[in-house]
Structures are given as C-alpha cells and as structure tokens.
Residue, then its C-alpha position, 0 to 999 in steps of 0.5 A: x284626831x282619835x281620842x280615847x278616854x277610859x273611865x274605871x273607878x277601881x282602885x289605882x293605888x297599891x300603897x305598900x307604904x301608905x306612910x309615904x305617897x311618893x315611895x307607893x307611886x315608885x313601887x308600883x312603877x315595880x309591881x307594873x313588871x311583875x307580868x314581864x319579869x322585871x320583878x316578882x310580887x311576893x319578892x316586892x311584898x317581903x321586901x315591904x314587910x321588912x321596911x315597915x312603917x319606916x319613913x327613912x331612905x336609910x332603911x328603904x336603901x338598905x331593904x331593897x338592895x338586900x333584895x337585889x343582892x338575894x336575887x342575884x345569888x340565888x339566879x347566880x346559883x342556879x346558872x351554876x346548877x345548869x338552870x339557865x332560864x331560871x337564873x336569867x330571871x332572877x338577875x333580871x329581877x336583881x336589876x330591878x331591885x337595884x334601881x328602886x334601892x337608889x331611887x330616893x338617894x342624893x344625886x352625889x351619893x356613891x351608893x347610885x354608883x354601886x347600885x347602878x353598877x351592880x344592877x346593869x351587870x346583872x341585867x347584862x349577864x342576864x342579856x348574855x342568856x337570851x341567845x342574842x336577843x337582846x345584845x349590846x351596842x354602843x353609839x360613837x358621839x361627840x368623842x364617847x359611846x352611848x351604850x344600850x341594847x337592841x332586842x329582836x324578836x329573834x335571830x332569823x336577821x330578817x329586816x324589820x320595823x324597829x323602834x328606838x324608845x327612850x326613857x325620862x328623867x330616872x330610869x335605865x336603858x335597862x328598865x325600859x325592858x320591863x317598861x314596855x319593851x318586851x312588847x315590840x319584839x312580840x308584835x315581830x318589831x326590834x326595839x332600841x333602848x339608849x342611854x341618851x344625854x341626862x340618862x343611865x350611864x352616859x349621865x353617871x360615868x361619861x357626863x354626858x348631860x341632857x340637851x333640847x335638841x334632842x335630834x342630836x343624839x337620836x340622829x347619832x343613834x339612827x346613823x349608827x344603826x343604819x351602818x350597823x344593823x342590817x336587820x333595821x328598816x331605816x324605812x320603818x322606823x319608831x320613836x316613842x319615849x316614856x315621861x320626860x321622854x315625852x318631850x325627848x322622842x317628838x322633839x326629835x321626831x320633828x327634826x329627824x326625817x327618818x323617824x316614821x311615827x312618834x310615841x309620847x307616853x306622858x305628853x308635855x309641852x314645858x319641861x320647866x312647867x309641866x314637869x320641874x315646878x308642878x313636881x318638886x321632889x324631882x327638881x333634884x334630880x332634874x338639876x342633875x341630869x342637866x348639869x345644873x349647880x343649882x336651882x336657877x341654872x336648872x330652870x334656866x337650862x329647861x326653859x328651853x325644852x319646849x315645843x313652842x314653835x316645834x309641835x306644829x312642824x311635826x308631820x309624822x303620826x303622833x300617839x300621846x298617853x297620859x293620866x289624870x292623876x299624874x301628880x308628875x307631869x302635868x297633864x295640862x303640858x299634854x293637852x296643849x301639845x296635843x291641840x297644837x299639832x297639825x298632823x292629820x293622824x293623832x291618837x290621844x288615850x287619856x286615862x281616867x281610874x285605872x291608868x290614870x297615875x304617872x306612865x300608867x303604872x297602874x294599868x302597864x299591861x294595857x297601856x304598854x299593849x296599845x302603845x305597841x300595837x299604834x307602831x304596829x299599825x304605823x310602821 
C-alpha cells in the first residue's frame, strides 16, 4: 500500500460567509471550478457582496439565482451575436450557480425543481456548443432511463480507457464536470457521468431512490455503453465516485468484473455512521435520497450500506482520498475501509491543511490532477 499524506499549514477556509460554516465550506466547493470553468471568482464574490451578512436561505436563494439567470442572459446574448465560445462559458457558469442557489433548500421545495431545471437546460445548450464532446445518453433501467453524458477527448471515435465517475449525496451528473471531470478527457481518457438512483434527475423526476447494491446500476450503465459506444474500452474500464459515492463506486467495483481500478475521493465504511450521524445538516437530504419518511426509515435503509463483508472481496487497485478536516465524512469510516483491503495495489492520499476539507475543495486542482492521473497509470 502507498500512503501519502500532505502537510500545509496555509490557510483552508475562504469564508465569504464567516456568519455561516457550512454556506463557506458550499461556496468554495464553487470557488474549486473556478480554473475549469464551472464558475468565476469575481461573479461568486459579487454575489456575496449583495448576500451580506445575511443568515437567511431566503436571501442566499434569491442572490444566487439572480446570478445564475444573468449569466445565462448574458452567454444567451452572446450566442445570438455569434460568439459561441463565450456563450458556452457562461451557461456553463449558469449551471453552477443554479445548483448552489437550491443547495439549502427543503427537499420538497418547488424551487429545486426550477433550479435543477433551468440549471441542467443550460449546461445542456452549453454541451450542444462542444462539437460533440460532451453528448448525452440515456441508460434503460428497470422501465425508465438514467440520463447523463459522456465526454471524449475528441471526436476521432478512437477507442479508449474511459471512466464512469459517480457523484454523492447532492451533486448533478452536471457538476461532476467541473468536480473533476474535465480531466480524464485531458489525460486522452472518456469519462461518464450519471444520474444514478438517489441522484440528479433520476431522484427528482423518475423516483429512482438510491439502493446498497449498487452494481446494479452501474452494471446497467456498462452494459449500455458496451452495446452502445464503440469508442469505449470495455477492457479499460475506471470507476471513481466523490463523497458519498466513495461508497457507490468500490461497492460496485466489488461486484462488477468489468470495473478495471476503483477511485473513492472521501472513502467510508458506514454511510449510517460515517456520513448520516457525524453530519446532521445532511440527514435531510439523506432521508430524501433514499426514500425515507422519516428518521428511523432513513437509518434503517443505510445501515445497509456498508462494506462489512465486502471491502476485502475487492480484487481490483483501489485509490482512496480524504481530508483531515472533513467535518462531512468521517475520516475514520475511511481508515477502516482502507485497512480491510486485501488487494495488493492501494494508494492512500490523506490530506492534512491544503486539502484537508470535505472532497478536497480547498486544493481541487490537485486533488482532481492525482486522482485522474492513478486511472491513467491503471487503465
């Protein structure tokens, strides 16, 4: 096993909103996309500026979706006027705002719909702009599609390693772009993003809740790219989720032949423990994505997502990530994961200072660099 931990006592904290932890930790999970595009600095800072010293969600939905619609008019404006590559940008960026506007929202709140709605759609007219680089698919499972998108590093139909990457508990098949995802096409990789069970529009629209056996859907998901795709490897394939999908991607991977090397970027071992009960602001969240009426449903349905009995069936590399810091996932759940393995070929960054926050929002161009280059090495 290779361990690495990385030590950097500067500072790890933006607080843009030093009234509010958790709306500090959200926006620089947005800062993070800055350098790909998924959002612009001075476009976030504004945005604050106009929010204030505010501690109402009321206020925090309204500023930033005001941003989201301003972006959009403005790249829609620019289309109009023939400038392409700056339109495509700035949707791209719409998107963004879009879904940190909803982030603090209720679960049952219509404004998620209309912000998910309108945030897709953009990233969607933004997508049609690549020149088929980034295009959308849709999966057939149990009687309805999953919908996402795969992206190639260009349109040549050469056949390559390509990734599938799977996202956590909040975030769109959409933002895993900016999370990471602009990366594998830059190491001549494809990459997959998903709207999984308990994800994106399969969660809001289709009901489509997540599920412990989550080689279910990504079998779906590989099947469909194998009769699909042609210019997919079936032989090289990746499997990597972020957050709560450091439980969704190894867990497939133990069931999953096809699945080559498997990326957890915030490793756990109980989504019941590591996750629903060391960080309570989420539990609602966590209750919705899983279909649960309440709290006891909730904890009775993710009691089930663990690695007992699972971890040491994984026979394939395995990267794990994670943060000191991580007030989200307990970094415990990560360690324990990890000293269960019994595949020869672990790598283990563990982050201390820069990097140290929840998915490493806080050093993403690094993080997202090594986790992309592990699967080019691997696959």
């Amino acid at each position: 096993m290779t361990e690495t931990t990385t030590q950097d006592n500067s500072l790890s904290v933006i607080e843009l909103f030093p009234q509010d932890e958790d709306w500090s930790l959200q926006t620089m999970r947005l800062l993070a996309q800055v350098a790909v595009g998924g959002s612009d600095l001075f476009e976030c800072a504004r945005t604050a500026a106009r929010i204030g010293d505010s501690t109402d969600t009321e206020v925090w939905q309204r500023e930033w979706s005001r941003t989201a619609k301003e972006t959009a008019a403005a790249g829609e404006q620019a289309i109009a006027d023939g400038h392409i590559t700056t339109g495509r940008r700035a949707l791209f960026r719409s998107m963004s705002y879009w879904r940190h506007s909803e982030f603090f929202l209720s679960s049952d709140d219509p404004r998620r719909d209309e912000a998910y709605t309108q945030g897709t759609q953009n990233f969607q007219r933004a997508a049609e702009l690549t020149d088929g680089l980034i295009e959308r698919i849709h999966v057939p499972f149990e009687g309805i599609t999953m919908d996402g998108y795969i992206v190639r590093p260009d349109n040549s139909g050469k056949k390559r390693p390509t990734v599938l990457f799977l996202g956590g508990a909040d975030s769109w098949a959409e933002e895993l772009y900016f999370l990471g995802g602009t990366e594998f096409p830059s190491r001549d990789m494809n990459v997959v993003m998903v709207d999984t069970p308990g994800r994106g529009s399969s969660l809001r629209f289709k009901k489509l809740y997540s599920r412990p056996d989550y080689e279910v859907p990504v079998k779906a998901i590989l099947d469909h790219l194998a009769e699909t795709r042609d210019e997919v490897d079936m032989d090289r394939i990746g499997l990597a989720g972020v957050s709560f999908g450091g439980y969704y991607a190894p867990r497939a991977a133990a069931f999953e032949p096809r699945v080559k090397a498997v990326a957890a970027w915030c490793g756990t071992w109980s989504i019941l423990t590591d996750f629903y009960e060391f960080y309570p602001p989420l539990q609602e969240q966590l209750q919705w994505l899983s279909g649960s009426k309440d709290d006891a449903e909730a904890r009775e349905k993710l009691a089930k997502f663990s690695f007992d009995g699972v971890a040491e069936t994984i026979n394939v590399p395995v990267y794990v990530m994670h943060g000191t810091d991580d007030i989200i996932m307990d970094i415990e759940g990560a360690r324990k994961f990890v000293d269960a393995l019994t595949v020869d070929d672990v790598t283990v960054d563990i982050y201390d200072g820069a990097g140290s926050l929840h998915c490493s929002y806080d050093y993403l161009a690094v993080a997202a660099a090594r986790l992309t280059d592990w699967f080019a090495d691997r696959i």
